[in-house]
C-alpha positions in Angstrom: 14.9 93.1 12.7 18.2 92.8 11.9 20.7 95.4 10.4 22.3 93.7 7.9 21.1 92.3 4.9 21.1 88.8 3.8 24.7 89.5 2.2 26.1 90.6 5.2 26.2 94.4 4.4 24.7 96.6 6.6 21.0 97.2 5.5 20.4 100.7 3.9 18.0 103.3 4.8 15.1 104.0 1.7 14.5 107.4 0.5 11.2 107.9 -0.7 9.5 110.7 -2.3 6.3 112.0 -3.3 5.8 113.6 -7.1 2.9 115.3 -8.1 2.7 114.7 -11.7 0.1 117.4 -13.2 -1.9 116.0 -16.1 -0.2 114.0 -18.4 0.4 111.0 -19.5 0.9 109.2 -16.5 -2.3 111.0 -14.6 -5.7 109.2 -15.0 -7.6 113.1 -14.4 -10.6 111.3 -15.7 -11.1 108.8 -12.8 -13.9 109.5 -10.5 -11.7 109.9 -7.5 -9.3 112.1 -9.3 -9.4 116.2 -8.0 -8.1 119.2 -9.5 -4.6 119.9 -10.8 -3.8 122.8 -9.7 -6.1 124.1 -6.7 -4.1 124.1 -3.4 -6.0 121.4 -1.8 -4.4 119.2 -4.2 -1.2 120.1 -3.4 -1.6 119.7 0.5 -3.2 116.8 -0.1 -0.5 115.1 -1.0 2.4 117.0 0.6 0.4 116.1 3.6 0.3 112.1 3.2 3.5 112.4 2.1 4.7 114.2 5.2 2.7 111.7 7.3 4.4 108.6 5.9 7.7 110.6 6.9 8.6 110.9 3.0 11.9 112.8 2.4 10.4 115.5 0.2 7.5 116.6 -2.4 8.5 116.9 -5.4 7.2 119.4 -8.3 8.6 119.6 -11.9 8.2 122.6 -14.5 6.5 123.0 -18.0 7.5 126.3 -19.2 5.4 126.0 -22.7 2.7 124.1 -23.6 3.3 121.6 -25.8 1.9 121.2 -29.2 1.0 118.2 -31.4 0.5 119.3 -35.0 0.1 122.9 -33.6 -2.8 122.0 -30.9 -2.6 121.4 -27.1 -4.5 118.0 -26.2 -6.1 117.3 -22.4 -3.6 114.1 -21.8 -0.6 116.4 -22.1 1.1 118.9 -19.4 -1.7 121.1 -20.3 0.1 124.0 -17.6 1.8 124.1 -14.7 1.8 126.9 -11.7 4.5 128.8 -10.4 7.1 126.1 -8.6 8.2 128.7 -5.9 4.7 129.9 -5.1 2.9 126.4 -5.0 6.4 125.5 -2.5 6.0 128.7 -0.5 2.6 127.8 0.2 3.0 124.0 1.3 5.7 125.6 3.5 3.4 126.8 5.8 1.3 123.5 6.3 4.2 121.3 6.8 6.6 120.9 9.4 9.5 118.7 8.0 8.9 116.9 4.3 11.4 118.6 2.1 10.1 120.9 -0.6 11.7 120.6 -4.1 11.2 122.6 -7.3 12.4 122.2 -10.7 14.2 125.7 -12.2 15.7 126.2 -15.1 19.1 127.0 -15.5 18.4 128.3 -19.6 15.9 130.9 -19.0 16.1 132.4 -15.7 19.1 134.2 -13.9 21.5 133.3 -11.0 20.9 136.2 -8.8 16.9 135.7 -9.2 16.6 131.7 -8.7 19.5 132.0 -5.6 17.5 135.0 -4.0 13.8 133.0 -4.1 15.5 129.4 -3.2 17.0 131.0 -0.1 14.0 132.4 0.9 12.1 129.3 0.2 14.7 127.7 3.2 14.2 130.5 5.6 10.5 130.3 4.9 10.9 126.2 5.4 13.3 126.3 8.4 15.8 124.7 5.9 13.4 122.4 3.2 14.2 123.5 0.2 15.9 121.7 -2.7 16.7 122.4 -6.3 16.1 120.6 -9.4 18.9 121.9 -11.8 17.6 121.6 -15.6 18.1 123.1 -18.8 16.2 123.3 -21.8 17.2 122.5 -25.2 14.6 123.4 -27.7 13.8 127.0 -29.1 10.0 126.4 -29.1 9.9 127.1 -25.6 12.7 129.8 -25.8 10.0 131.9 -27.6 8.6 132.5 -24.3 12.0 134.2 -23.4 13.6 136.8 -23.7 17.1 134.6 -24.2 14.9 132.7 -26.6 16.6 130.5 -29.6 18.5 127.2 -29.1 21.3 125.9 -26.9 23.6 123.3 -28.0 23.8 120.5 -25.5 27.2 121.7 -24.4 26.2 125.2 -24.1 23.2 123.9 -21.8 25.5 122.3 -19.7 28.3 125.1 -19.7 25.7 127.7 -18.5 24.3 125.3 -16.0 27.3 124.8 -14.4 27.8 128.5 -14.5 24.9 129.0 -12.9 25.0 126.6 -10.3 28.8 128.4 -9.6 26.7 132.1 -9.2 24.1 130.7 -7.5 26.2 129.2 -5.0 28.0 132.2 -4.4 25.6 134.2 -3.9 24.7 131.3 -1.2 28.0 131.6 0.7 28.5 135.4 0.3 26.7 135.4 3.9 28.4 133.7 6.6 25.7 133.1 8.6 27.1 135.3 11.9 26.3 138.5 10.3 23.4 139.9 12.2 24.4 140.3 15.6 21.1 142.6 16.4 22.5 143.7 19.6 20.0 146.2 21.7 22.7 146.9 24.2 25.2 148.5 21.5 23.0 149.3 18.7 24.7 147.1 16.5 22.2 145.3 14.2 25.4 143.6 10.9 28.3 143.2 12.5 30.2 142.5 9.3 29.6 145.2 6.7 31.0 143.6 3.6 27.7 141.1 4.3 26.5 139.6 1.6 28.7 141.4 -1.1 29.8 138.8 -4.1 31.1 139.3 -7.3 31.1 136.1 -10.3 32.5 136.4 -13.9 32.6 133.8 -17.0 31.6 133.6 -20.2 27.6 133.6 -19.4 27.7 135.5 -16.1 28.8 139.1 -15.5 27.2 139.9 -11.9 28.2 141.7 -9.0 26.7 143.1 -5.8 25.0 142.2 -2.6 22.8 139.6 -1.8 20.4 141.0 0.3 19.1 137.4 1.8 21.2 136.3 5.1 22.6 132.7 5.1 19.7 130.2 5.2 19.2 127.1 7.9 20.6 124.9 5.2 23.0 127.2 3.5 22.5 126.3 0.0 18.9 124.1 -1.2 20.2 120.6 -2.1 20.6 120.2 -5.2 19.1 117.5 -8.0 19.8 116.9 -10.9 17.7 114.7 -13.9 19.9 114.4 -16.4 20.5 110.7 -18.1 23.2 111.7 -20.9 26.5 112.0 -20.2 27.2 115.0 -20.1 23.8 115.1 -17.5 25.8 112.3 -15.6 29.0 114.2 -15.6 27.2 117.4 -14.2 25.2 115.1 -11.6 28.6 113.8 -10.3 30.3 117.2 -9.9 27.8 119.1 -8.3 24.6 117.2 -7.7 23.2 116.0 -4.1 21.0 113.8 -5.7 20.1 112.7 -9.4 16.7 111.2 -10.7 16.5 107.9 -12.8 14.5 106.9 -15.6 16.0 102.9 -15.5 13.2 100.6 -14.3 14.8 97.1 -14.4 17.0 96.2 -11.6 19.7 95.4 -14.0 19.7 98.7 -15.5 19.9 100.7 -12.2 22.7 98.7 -11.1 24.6 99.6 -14.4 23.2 103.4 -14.0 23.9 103.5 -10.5 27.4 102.0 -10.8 28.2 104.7 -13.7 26.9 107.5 -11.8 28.4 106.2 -8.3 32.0 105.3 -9.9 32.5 109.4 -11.1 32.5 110.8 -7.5 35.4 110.4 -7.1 36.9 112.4 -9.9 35.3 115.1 -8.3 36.6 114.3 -4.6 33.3 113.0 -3.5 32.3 110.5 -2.1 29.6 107.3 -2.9 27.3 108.7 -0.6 27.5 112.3 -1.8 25.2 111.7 -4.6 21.8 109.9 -4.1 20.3 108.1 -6.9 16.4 107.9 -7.5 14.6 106.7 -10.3 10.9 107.9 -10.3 8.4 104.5 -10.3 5.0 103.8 -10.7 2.6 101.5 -8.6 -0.5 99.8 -8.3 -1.7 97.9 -5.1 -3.9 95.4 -4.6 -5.3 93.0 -1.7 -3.5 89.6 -4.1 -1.1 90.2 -7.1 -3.5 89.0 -8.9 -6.3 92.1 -8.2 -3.4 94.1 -8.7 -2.4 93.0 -12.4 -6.0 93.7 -13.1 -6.1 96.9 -11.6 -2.7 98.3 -13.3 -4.1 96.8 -17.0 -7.3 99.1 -16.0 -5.2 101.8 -15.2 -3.3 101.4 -18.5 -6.1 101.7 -20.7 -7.5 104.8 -18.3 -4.0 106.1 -19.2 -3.9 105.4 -23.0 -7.4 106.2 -24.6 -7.7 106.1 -28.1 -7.2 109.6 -28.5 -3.7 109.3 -26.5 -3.1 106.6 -28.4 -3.4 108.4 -32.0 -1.3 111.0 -29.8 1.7 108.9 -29.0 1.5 107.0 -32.3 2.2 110.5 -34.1 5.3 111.2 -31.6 7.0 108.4 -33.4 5.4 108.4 -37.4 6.0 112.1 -37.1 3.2 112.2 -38.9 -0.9 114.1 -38.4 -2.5 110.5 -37.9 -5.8 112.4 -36.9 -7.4 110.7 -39.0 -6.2 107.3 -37.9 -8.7 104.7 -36.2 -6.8 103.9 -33.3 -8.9 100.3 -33.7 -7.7 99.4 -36.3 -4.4 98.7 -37.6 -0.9 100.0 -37.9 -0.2 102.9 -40.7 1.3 101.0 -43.9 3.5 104.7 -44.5 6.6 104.7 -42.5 7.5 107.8 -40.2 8.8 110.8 -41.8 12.6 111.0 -41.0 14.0 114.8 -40.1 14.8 117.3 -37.7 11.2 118.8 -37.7 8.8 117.1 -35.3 5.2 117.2 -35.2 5.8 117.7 -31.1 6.5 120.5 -29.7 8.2 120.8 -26.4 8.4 117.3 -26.2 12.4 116.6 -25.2 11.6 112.7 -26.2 11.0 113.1 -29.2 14.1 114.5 -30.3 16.2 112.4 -28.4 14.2 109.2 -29.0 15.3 106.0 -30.9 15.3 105.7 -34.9 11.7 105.7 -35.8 11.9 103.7 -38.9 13.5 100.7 -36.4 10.7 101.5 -33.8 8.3 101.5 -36.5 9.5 97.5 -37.8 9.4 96.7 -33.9 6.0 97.9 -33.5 4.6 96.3 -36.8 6.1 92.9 -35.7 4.5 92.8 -32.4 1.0 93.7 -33.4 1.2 91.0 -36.3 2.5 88.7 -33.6 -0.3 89.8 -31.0 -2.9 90.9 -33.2 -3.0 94.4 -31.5 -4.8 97.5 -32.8 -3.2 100.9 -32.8 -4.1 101.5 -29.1 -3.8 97.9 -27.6 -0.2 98.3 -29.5 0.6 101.7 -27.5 -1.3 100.0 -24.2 1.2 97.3 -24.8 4.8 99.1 -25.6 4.4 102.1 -23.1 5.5 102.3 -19.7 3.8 99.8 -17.1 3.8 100.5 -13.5 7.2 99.8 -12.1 5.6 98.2 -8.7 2.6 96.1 -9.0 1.5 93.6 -6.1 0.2 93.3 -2.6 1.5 95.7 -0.4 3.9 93.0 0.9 5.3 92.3 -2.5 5.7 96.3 -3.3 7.3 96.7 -0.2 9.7 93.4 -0.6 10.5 94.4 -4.3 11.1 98.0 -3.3 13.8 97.0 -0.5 15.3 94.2 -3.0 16.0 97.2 -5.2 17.9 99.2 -3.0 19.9 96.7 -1.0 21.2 95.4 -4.3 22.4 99.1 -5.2 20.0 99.7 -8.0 19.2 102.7 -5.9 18.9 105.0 -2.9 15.0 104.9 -2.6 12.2 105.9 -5.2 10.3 108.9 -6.1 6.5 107.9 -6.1 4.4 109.0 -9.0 1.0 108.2 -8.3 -2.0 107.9 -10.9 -4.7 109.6 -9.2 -4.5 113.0 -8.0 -4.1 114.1 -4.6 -5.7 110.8 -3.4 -3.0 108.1 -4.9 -0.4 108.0 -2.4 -2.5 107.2 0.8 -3.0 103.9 0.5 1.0 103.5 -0.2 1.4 105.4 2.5 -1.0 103.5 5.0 0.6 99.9 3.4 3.3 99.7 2.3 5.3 102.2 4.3 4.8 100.0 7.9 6.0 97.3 6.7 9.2 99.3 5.0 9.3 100.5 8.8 9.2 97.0 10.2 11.6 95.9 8.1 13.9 98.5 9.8 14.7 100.3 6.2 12.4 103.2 6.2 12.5 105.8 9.4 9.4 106.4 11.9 10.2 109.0 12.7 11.8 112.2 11.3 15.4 112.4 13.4 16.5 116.1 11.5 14.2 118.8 10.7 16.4 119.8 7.4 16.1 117.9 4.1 20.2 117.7 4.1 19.3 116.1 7.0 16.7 113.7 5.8 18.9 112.4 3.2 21.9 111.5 5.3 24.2 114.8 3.3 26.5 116.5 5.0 26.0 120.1 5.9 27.5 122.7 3.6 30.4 124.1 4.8 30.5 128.0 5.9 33.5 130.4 3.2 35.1 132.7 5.1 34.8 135.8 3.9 37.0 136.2 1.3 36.1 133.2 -0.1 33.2 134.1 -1.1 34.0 136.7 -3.2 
């Protein structure tokens, strides 16, 4: 296989990742090959497949709240999620290299907590561990808090990149040579200022000694998932790697050619910052099973009840009551800051629901579509449908054309949904010479091709 691509560049090496999704939206629980959410099998399951398909990392992300619709959970929602450091911890001990990453919020918790259980996390992983940086915006789920109340999107992102500054030096106030445990002279810390820091700003106030040494990889690598641009901003500055939501391969060229073109503002450089949308799939033995198979899987996703569900998100409006056979409501959405969904960051962030609305009742006069076959219709498809050839083709056309660095996989079935990905698709991402066959570094820095963190001296990191 050659090492360049078709346009003469040299061909680049996919990242790919495993997510495990929880129910939602996305997750079809009700299947008859789907298993629990939340026992452990599950989860080594499918850190296991991932691991064997020499995936990067695993990949977890965070509900701190249930959400609400109209003041009631429903079943195709997060409807929880368990501890992110325990559920790592744990897959820690029954894998040997696949990186182990966790969403924690930046809003909620505090630096010297998060930095103390992500470097143990990398002792306890010989050097796995990664971060997902996020904040939270909405005061609903602040209730669980003792911060509680609301954030303004620039106070989010001010305190985030507070904490990230804490964190990290609480990271770097071990060198890493400290502990000379020495039999011969009794010496066990041969540096007794050892993990002493000390970090002031306008959110943080905190000084002290860290009482983890230096882990394998220094300081987890960090992600980040915001899309706005202040998220973009923060991703350039500090990030190692930053997840996508654009689907088309037009719009993660323009998303990856924003996001690539701020390193260096910040001294970095291109390949400093990873970019990787999370996608979807279906396989099938022709393109042809596989459409059918992925409309299936749609209307598993979107039942009638979901439907009524996601048709309120945008009517802001209790359409309990609604037959999601029959037609559109004739009442437009209710316009204002209060939302029938709670916890839901889409919804407030979403497009103008009255021009939604005109969309929505054009198509299904168009189509003829009832309320559900509307929803079926407008909501996210599977962003890789095909044979395990055309996945695998379509997947490398994606990255070679800078749309991206490699993919975070969310399958539909839970833990069983990545194996036959992993069994099919990868080999042929192998023979194709983009995709490894091995593991060559037993850190995550080392699996995505970032450079090691570089040791302060000690005064530099107080």
């Amino acid at each position: 296989m050659s090492n360049q691509s078709s346009s003469g560049k040299p061909l680049k090496r996919i990242h790919l990742a495993a997510h495990f999704p929880g129910v939602n939206n996305t997750t079809v629980w009700s299947d008859p090959a789907a298993g629990s959410q939340i026992a452990f099998s599950s989860f080594a399951h499918l850190a296991r497949t991932a691991e064997r398909a020499k995936f990067d990392f695993l990949f977890l992300a965070e509900g701190l709240r249930l959400r609400e619709q109209n003041g009631l959970i429903y079943d195709l929602d997060v409807v929880g999620r368990p501890d992110t450091f325990t559920v790592l911890a744990a897959l820690a001990a029954v894998t040997d290299r696949l990186g182990l990453a966790g969403t924690i919020n930046s809003t909620f918790n505090e630096p010297y907590e998060v930095a103390r259980q992500f470097a143990t996390l990398d002792h306890l992983s010989a050097g796995r561990s990664a971060w997902n940086v996020v904040t939270s915006w909405d005061a609903f789920t602040g209730e669980n808090f003792r911060r509680g109340g609301f954030l303004r999107e620039e106070d989010r992102y001010a305190r985030a990149r507070q904490f990230l500054e804490a964190s990290w030096r609480l990271f770097d106030s071990w060198r890493g040579d400290e502990v000379v445990a020495d039999p011969a002279s009794g010496v066990f810390l041969g540096d007794p200022e050892a993990g002493r820091f000390a970090y002031r700003s306008s959110e943080f106030d905190i000084a002290g000694r860290f009482d983890v040494p230096r882990a394998p990889q220094g300081r987890p690598v960090i992600f980040q998932a915001g899309d706005s641009e202040q998220g973009r901003e923060f991703a350039a500055a500090s990030a190692d790697a930053i997840f996508s939501r654009h689907g088309t391969l037009e719009a993660g060229q323009a998303f990856y050619t924003d996001v690539k073109g701020r390193l260096a503002r910040h001294g970095r450089s291109a390949d400093a910052l990873k970019i990787l949308p999370a996608v979807t799939f279906v396989l099938g033995a022709t393109d042809a099973e596989a459409r059918e198979k992925a409309a299936l899987v749609r209307r598993q996703q979107v039942s009638g009840q979901t439907a009524i569900r996601l048709l309120e998100q945008v009517w802001n409006r209790d359409l309990s009551d609604h037959d999601p056979e029959g037609p559109l409501p004739e009442v437009d959405p209710l316009v204002g800051e209060h939302t029938v969904s709670r916890g839901r960051a889409s919804v407030r962030t979403g497009r103008d629901p009255l021009a939604v609305a005109r969309e929505w009742r054009e198509l299904a006069a168009a189509k003829k579509l009832s309320v559900r076959d509307l929803v079926i219709e407008v909501s996210a498809r599977q962003s890789f449908v095909g044979t395990p050839a055309r996945i695998a083709e379509e997947m490398n056309r994606f990255v070679q054309s800078d749309a991206s660095d490699g993919f975070i996989l969310a399958p539909h079935l839970t833990p069983g949904g990545l194996d036959e990905f992993a069994d099919t698709v990868v080999p042929l991402l192998q023979e194709r010479g983009v995709f490894r066959t091995e593991y060559e570094g037993s850190t995550l820095r080392e699996h995505l091709d970032l450079p090691p963190v570089p040791v302060r001296t000690a005064e530099e990191a107080i």
